[in-house]
N, C-alpha and C positions, 0 to 999 in steps of 0.2 A: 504494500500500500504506500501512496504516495501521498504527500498534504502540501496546496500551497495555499498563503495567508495573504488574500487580497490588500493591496497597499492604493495609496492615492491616484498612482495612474493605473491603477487597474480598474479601478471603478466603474461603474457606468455602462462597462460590457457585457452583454449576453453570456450565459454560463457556457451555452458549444461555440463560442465563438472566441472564449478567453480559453479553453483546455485544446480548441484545433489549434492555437497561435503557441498553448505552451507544452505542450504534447505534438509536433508537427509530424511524426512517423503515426500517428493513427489516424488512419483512413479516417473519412465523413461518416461511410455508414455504420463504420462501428462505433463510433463516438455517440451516432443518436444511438444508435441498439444497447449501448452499455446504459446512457442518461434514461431510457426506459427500463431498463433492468434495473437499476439502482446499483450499481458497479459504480458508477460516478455520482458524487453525494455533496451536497452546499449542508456545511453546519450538521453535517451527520445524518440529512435525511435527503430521501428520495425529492428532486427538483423538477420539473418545465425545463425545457431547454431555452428557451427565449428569458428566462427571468433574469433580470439586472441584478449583477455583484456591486457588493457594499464593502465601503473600507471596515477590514476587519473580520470579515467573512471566510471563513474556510475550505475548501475543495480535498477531499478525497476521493482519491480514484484506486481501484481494485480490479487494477489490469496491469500484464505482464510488463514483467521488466526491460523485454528487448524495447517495447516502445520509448522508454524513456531514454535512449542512447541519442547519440549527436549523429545529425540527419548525416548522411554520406553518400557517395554511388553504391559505396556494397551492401550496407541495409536497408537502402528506399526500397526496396521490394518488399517491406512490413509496410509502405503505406497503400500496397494497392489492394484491398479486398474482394474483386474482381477482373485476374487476371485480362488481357487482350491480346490472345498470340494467334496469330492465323496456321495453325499446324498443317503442313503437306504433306510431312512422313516423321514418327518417330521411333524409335525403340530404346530398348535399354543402356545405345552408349551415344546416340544424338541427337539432336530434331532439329528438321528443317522446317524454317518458320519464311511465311510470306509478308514483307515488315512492306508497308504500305507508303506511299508519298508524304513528308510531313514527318513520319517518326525519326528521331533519331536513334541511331546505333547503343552511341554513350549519352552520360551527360556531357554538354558542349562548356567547362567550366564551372558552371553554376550549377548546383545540387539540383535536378529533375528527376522525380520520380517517374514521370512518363516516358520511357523508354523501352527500346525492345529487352534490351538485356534485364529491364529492370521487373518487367513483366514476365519473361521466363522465369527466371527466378522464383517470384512469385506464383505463375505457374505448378512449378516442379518442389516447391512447401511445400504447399497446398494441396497439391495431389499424394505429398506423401517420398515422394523419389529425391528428396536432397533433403537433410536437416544439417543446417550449419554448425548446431551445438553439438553434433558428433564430430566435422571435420576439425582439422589440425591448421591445414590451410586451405585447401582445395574448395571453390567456388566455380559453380558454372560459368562456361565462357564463350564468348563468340568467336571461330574461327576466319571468319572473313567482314566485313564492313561495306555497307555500300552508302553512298550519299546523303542527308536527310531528303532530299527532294527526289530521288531515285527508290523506284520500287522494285521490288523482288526477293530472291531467295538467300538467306540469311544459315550458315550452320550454327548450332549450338553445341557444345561438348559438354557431356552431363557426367563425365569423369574424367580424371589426370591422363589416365592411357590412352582414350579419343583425342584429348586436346592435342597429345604430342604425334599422333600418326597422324591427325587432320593439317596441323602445321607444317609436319614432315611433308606430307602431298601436297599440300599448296605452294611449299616452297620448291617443289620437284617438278610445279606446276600438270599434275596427274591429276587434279580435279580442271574439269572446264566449263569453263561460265560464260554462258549464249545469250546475248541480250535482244531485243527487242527496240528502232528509236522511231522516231519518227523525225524527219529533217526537211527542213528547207527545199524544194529546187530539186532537180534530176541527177543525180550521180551518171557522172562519165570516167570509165564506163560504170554497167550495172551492178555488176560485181569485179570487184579483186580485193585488193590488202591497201592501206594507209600505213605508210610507211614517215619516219621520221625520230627526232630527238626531242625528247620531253625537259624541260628544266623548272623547278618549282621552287618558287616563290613563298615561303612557309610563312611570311609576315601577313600576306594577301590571302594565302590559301589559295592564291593562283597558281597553273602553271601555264608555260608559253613551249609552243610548236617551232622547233627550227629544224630547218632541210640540211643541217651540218651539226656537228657535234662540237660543243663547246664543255668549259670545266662546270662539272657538276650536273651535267646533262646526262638522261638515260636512254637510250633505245626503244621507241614504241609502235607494236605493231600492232593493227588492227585489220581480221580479215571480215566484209560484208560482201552480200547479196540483196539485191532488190528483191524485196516481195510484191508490191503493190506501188502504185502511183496514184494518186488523186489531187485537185485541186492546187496543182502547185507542192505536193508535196507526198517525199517519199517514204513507203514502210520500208527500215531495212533492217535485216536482222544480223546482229555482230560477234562474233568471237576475238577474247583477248588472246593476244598470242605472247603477251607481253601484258604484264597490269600493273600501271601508273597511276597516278592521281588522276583524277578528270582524264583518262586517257580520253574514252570516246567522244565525249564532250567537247573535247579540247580540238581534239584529229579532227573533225567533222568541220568542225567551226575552221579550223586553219585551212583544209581544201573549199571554204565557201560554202559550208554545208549547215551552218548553225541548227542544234535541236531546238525543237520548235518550245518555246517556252522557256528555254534557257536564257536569264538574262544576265549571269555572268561571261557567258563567252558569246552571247548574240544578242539577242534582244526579246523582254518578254511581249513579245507581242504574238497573238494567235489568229489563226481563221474567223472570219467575222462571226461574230453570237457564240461561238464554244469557248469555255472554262476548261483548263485541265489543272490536277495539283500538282506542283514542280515541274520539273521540264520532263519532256516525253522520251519516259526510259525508263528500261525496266531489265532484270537482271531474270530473265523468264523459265530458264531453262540450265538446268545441271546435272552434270558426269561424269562421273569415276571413273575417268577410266586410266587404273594402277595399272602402271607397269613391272610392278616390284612390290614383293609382299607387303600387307598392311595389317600384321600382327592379328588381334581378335577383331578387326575389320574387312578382312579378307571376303564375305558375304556383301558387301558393299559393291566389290569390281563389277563394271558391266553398265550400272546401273543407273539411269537416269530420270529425275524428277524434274518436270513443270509446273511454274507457279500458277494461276489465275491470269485472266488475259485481261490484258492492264487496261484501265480508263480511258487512256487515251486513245487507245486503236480502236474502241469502239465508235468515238466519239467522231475520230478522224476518218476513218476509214469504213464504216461502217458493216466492223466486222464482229464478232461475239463470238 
């Protein structure tokens, strides 16, 4: 049990509105759910949540301890009572989640509970398959990262020995990741590879396209195919063969190809009357395919999962 002793500026505030500000890891709905229970108590007795504190008033609350820790990335997953993970495949060593336009990866600095990994997390509690008070250090993680404005397939590693063969193949590059853009303008020709040097810019979180290779610069390749054309504007679908920061974003944009709604490397401007969220890109499509054993993942080679077919290809292209 916890006690705090309303003082002068506390005054005046609503009783769930002064324990969400001094309790910040407990969700809203458990905050009402406890103030009905009586788990949270003004003066030792069951309260209203709207009732105004008084200097000199009491609050006990008779809930778990983790909530009282200092909010962080690794425990904001106690503030979500309601998971949001879009599952496309799991089992017992990863899941692959569909993280949507909008979410972030991590937190971007500033402590957000709203995140993919913050929600797996909370997810894989909640269900039972991770308790942090048994590990020593080990925390669920994300093996790969995509944009916050970019949608699609996301791995999660729900133990130490996934995490280290997942990074081991992405670094071997034996997973392959197909994306989906939509772009500007006709590609000439329809298909081949974007070829070039990537250099970034970590201040800006820009990076910039050179056709020569300079200090600090890396090798970026990207191969597309046209799928569709409409309206001024092409579907194409991409494979990293190389993965950089904003590769495809950047490549496209350097041959004249800006993604439509990208207004870091083009311009946010779209087709008359349609909305999309973030620029038109999606991470759609994933493949393992190991060339070299992958330990208790070996059932993984071969194998390939599709995310949902993203918003904007409907919208543009009028495909579903």
């Amino acid at each position: 049990m916890k006690e705090f002793t309303i003082n002068r500026n506390d005054a005046g505030q609503r009783l769930d509105r002064f324990v969400g500000k001094a309790v910040p890891l407990l969700p809203e709905s458990l905050l009402q759910k406890y103030i009905r229970l009586k788990r949270i108590k003004l003066n030792g007795r069951g309260s209203k949540r709207d009732v105004r504190l008084n200097e000199g008033d009491t609050i006990q609350l008779y809930i778990n301890d983790e909530f009282f820790e200092k909010p962080s990335e690794d425990n904001a997953y106690l503030k979500i009572n309601t998971p949001k993970v879009d599952i496309i495949y799991e089992d017992e060593n990863i899941l692959l989640a569909d993280k949507k336009p909008g979410v972030l990866c991590h937190s971007a600095g500033e402590w957000d509970y709203n995140t993919l990994i913050s929600n797996i997390k909370a997810y894989l509690y909640k269900s039972g398959q991770w308790d942090p008070r048994s590990e020593n250090s080990f925390v669920p993680a994300l093996c790969n990262r995509i944009d916050r404005n970019t949608g699609g397939i996301v791995i999660a590693a729900k133990n130490a020995a996934a995490l280290r063969v997942m990074d081991e193949k992405i670094r071997a590059r034996e997973i392959d990741k197909i994306y989906l853009a939509a772009v500007w303008g006709s590609m000439t020709p329809p298909s081949g590879e974007l070829r070039g040097f990537i250099f970034k810019d970590a201040k800006l979180n820009r990076v910039y396209v050179r056709d020569y290779q300079e200090k600090g610069s890396r090798t970026a390749i990207t191969r597309y195919r046209t799928l569709r054309l409409k309206n001024g504007l092409s579907l194409v679908e991409c494979e990293l063969l190389t993965g950089r920061t904003h590769q495809i974003r950047a490549q496209f944009a350097a041959a004249g190809h800006p993604l439509v709604g990208d207004g870091k490397y083009g311009s946010r401007k779209l087709p008359q009357g349609l909305q999309i969220p973030g620029q038109a890109l999606c991470s759609y499509k994933l493949r393992f395919s190991f060339k070299t054993g992958a330990g208790g993942l070996d059932y993984l080679a071969g194998r390939e999962f599709t995310a949902s077919m993203p918003e904007f290809v409907e919208k543009l292209f009028d495909l579903t």
